[in-house]
C-alpha positions as CSV (number, residue, x, y, z in Angstrom):
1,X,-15.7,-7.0,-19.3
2,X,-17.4,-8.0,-15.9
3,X,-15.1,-9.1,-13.1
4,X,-15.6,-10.4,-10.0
5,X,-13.1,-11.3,-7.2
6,X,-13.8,-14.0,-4.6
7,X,-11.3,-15.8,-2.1
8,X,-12.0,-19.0,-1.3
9,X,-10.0,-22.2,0.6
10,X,-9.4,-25.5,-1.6
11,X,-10.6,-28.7,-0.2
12,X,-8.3,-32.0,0.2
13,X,-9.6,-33.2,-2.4
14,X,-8.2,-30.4,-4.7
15,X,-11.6,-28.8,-5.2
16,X,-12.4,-25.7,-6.3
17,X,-16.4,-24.2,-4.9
18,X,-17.2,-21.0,-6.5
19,X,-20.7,-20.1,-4.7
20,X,-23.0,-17.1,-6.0
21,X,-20.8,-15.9,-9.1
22,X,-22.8,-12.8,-10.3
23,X,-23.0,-13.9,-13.9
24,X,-25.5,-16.0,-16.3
25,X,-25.8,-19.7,-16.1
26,X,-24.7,-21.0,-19.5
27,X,-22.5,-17.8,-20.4
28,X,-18.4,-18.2,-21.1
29,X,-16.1,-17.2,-18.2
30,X,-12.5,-17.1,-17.9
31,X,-11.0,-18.4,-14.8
32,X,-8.1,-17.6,-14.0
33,X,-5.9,-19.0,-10.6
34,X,-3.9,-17.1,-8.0
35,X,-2.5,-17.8,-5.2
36,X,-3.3,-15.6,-2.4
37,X,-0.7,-13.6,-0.3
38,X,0.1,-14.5,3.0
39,X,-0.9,-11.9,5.5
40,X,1.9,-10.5,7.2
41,X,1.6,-10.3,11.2
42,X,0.4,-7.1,12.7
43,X,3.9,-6.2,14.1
44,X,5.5,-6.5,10.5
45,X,2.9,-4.8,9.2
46,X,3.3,-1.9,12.3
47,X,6.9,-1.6,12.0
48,X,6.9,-1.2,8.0
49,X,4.2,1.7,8.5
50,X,6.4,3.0,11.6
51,X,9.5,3.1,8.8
52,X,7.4,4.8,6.6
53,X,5.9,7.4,8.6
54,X,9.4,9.1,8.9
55,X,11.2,8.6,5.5
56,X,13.7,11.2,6.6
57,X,14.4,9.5,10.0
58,X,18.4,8.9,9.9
59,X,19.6,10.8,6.8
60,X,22.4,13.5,7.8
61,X,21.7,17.0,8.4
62,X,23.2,20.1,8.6
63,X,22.8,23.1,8.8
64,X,25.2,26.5,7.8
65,X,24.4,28.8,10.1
66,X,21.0,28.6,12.1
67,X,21.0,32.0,13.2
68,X,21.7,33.8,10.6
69,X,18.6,35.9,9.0
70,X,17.8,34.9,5.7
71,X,16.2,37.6,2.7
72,X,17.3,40.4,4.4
73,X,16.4,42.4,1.7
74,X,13.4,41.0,1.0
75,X,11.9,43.0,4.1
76,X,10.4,46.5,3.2
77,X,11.1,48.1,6.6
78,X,14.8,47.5,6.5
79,X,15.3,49.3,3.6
């Protein structure tokens, strides 16, 4: 099945223009409507990649001892 995706701007009238359509003239098409979403302003769409960037940002952490060495035995020379 062939798709093609255009966007286009109804007139007043209601009318739908669907210029240079990349298929046969005569063939069956299915047509089907959406309606397009509205863009979201570039600050909306900043801060929403801003709070995605970080997902971490604000969740509790803590931490058991910072300085304490971890796998001790795990290094050769100590033993």
């Amino acid at each position: 099945m062939n798709t093609h995706k255009i966007e286009t701007v109804l007139t007043e009238d209601g009318t739908l223009t669907l210029p240079g359509l990349p298929f046969h003239a005569g063939g069956t098409v299915e047509v089907i409507i959406l309606q397009a979403k509205t863009p979201q302003p570039q600050d909306a769409v900043n801060s929403q990649s801003e709070k995605n960037r970080y997902p971490l940002r604000g969740t509790v952490i803590r931490y058991d001892d910072p300085t304490e060495p971890v796998a001790l035995e795990d290094w050769e020379f100590l033993q």
